[in-house]
C-alpha positions in Angstrom: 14.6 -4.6 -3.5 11.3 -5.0 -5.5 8.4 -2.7 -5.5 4.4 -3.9 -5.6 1.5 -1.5 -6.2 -1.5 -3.4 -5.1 -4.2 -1.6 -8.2 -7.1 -4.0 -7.5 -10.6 -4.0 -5.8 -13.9 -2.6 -7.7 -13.9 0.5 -5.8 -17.4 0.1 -4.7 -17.3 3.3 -2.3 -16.5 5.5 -5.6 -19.5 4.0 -7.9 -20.7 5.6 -10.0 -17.3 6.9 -11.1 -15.7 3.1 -10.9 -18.6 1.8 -13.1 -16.3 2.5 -16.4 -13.4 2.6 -15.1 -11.0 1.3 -12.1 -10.8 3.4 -8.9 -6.7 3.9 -9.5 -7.1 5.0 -13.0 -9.3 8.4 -11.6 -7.6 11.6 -11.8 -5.5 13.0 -8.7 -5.5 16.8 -9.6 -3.5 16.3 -13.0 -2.1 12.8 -13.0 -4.3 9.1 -12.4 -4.3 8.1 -9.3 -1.7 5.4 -9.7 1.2 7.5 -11.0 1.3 8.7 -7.4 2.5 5.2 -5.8 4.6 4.6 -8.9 6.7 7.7 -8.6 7.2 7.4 -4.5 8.5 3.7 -5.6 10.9 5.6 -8.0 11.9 8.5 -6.3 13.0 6.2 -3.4 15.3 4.4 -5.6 13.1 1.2 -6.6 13.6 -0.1 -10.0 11.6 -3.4 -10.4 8.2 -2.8 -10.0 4.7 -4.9 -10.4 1.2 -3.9 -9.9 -1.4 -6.2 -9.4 -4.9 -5.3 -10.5 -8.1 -7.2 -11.6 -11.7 -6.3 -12.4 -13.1 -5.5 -16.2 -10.4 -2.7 -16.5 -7.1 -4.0 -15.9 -5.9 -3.8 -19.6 -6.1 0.2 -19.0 -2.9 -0.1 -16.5 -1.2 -1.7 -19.6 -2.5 1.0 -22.0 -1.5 4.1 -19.6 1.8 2.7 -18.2 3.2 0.6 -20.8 6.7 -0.4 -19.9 7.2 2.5 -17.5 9.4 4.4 -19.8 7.8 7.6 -18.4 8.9 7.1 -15.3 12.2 5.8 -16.1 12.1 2.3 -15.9 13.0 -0.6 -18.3 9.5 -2.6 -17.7 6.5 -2.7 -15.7 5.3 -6.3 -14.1 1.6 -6.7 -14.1 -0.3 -9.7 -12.2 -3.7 -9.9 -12.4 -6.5 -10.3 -9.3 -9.4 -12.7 -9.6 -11.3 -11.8 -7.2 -11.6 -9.4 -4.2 -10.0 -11.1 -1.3 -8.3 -8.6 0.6 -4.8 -7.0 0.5 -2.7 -10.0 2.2 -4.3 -12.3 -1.4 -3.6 -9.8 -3.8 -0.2 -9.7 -2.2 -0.1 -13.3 -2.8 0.5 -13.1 -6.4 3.7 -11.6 -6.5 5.5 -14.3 -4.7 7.1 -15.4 -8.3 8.0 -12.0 -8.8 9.4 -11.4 -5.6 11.7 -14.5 -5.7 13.2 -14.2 -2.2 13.9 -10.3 -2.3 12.5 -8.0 -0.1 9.3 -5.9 -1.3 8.0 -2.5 -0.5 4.4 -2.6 -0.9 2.4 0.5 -1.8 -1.5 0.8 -2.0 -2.6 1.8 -5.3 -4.7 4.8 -3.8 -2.3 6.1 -1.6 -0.8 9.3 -1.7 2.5 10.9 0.6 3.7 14.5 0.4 7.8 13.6 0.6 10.2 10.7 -0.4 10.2 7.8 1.9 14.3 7.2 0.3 15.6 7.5 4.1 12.9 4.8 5.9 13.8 2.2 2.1 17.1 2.8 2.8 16.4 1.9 7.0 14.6 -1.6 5.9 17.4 -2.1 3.6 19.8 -2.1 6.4 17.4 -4.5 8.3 18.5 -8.0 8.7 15.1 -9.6 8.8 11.2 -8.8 9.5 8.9 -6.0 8.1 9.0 -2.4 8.6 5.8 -0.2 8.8 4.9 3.4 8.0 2.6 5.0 10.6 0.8 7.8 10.7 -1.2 10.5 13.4 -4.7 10.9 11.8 -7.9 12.0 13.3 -10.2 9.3 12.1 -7.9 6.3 12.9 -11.3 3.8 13.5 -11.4 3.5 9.2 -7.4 1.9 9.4 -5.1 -0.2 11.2 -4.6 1.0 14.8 -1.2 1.2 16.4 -0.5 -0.1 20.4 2.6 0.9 21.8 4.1 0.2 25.1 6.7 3.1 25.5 7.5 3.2 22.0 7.2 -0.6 21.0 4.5 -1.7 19.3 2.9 -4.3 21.3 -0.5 -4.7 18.8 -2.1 -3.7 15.7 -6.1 -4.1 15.9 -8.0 -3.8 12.7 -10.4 -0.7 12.0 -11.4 -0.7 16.0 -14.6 1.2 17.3 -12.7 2.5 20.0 -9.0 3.4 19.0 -6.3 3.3 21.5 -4.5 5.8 19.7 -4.6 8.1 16.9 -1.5 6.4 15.5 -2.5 4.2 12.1 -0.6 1.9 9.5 -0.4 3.6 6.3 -0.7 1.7 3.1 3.1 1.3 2.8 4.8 -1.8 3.6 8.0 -3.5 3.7 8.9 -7.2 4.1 11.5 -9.8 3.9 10.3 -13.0 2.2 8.7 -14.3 4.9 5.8 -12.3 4.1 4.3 -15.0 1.8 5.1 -18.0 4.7 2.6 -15.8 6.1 0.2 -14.7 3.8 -0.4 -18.5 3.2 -1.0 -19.6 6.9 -3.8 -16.9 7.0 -7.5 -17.5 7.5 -10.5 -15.2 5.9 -11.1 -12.6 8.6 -15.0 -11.8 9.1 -15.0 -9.5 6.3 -14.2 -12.9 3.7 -10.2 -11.4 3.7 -7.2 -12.1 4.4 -6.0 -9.0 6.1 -2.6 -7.0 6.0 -2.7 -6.8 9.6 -2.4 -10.2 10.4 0.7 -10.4 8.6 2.2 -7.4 10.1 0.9 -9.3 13.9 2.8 -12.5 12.4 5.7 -10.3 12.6 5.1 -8.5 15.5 4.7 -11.8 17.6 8.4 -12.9 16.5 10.1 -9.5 17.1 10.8 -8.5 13.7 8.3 -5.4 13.2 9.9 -2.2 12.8 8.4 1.0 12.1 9.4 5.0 11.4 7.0 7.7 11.6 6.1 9.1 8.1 7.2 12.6 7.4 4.8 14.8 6.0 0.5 14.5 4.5 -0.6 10.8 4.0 -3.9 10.5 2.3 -6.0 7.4 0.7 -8.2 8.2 -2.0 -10.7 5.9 -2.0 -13.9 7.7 -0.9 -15.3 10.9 -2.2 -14.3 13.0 0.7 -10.8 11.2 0.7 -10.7 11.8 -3.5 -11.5 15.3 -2.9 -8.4 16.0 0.2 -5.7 14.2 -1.9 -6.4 16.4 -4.9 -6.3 19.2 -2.9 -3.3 18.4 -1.4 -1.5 17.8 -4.4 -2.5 21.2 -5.8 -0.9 22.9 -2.6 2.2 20.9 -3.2 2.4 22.0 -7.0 1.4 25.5 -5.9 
């Protein structure tokens, strides 16, 4: 199984502080921002890893993270993002890398309080389809909102005004290779991107979306206020 950290984006809800440099190089208490999705991909036993960036500061990934010997690993992949086109694009560019495996697919500004080995280890088990991470927040209008039936899953609806429930897709994914079949019948959403949550509908509408409840925090860190939590969080953890 592969691992993808998806670095990209200009972080335009950060400026000024993403005017020199790129949102997941910022500090996170006492690391950057991106060691944080590196080590949940190695703590949960992933080995091949690539992490797709783009913008005016990719080449400081290559300069921080080298070949990942920090982190125990014999080589880092790196694809770079042209352009901002949404999750599902910047996805789209590890298809080589990916070459028929499944993927676990980690936000680059997302940050989890325990090791997801157990719910890796559930997907690896898992014939075919995707499995998703969900989370109980209080703000769930900002992220992908999860309908359930019972306890199926019966819809996904993208950053709604009025939330069905409080239940939200965290920025941790895991697909077979059908993912990119997918990502490449997709149209721009009205935002000009091809969303996540399409995909993870794609799936849903064959019968092959799974999903565990994540243990512990889940933070992003891509506003100020969000910036602020996750290094508070992390200092709590470390305390």
């Amino acid at each position: 199984m592969k691992g993808i950290i998806l670095a990209g984006g200009l972080g335009t809800r950060l400026f000024p502080l993403t005017k020199i440099t790129n949102k997941h190089l910022l500090p996170v208490y006492d690391k950057p921002m991106i060691y944080y999705p590196l080590q949940t991909l190695v703590e949960a036993g992933i080995e091949d890893i690539m992490v797709v960036t783009g913008g005016n500061h990719a080449g400081d990934f290559l300069r921080l993270l080298g070949n990942g010997d920090e982190f125990g690993l014999k080589g880092i992949n790196y694809a770079y993002q042209e352009k901002e086109g949404g999750i599902a694009e910047a996805l789209n560019l590890a298809e080589h890398f990916a070459d028929g495996d499944k993927i676990i697919v980690i936000l680059g500004d997302n940050l989890i309080e325990k090791s997801i080995k157990n719910e890796v280890k559930e997907f690896s088990g898992q014939k075919a389809g995707a499995r998703i991470l969900i989370k109980e927040v209080s703000h769930p209008e900002r992220f992908g909102v999860v309908e359930f039936e019972g306890d199926k899953i019966i819809n996904i609806a993208e950053k709604p005004k009025k939330p069905k429930t409080n239940y939200v897709v965290t920025g941790i994914y895991m697909y077979d290779s059908q993912v990119f079949e997918f990502i490449h019948s997709l149209e721009p959403s009205g935002r000009g991107e091809l969303e996540i949550t399409d995909v993870n509908n794609m799936y849903l509408s064959r019968g092959q979306l799974s999903y565990s409840k994540l243990d512990g925090w889940w933070t992003d860190a891509g506003t100020f206020e969000s910036l602020h939590r996750a290094s508070q969080l992390v200092a709590e953890k470390h305390g």
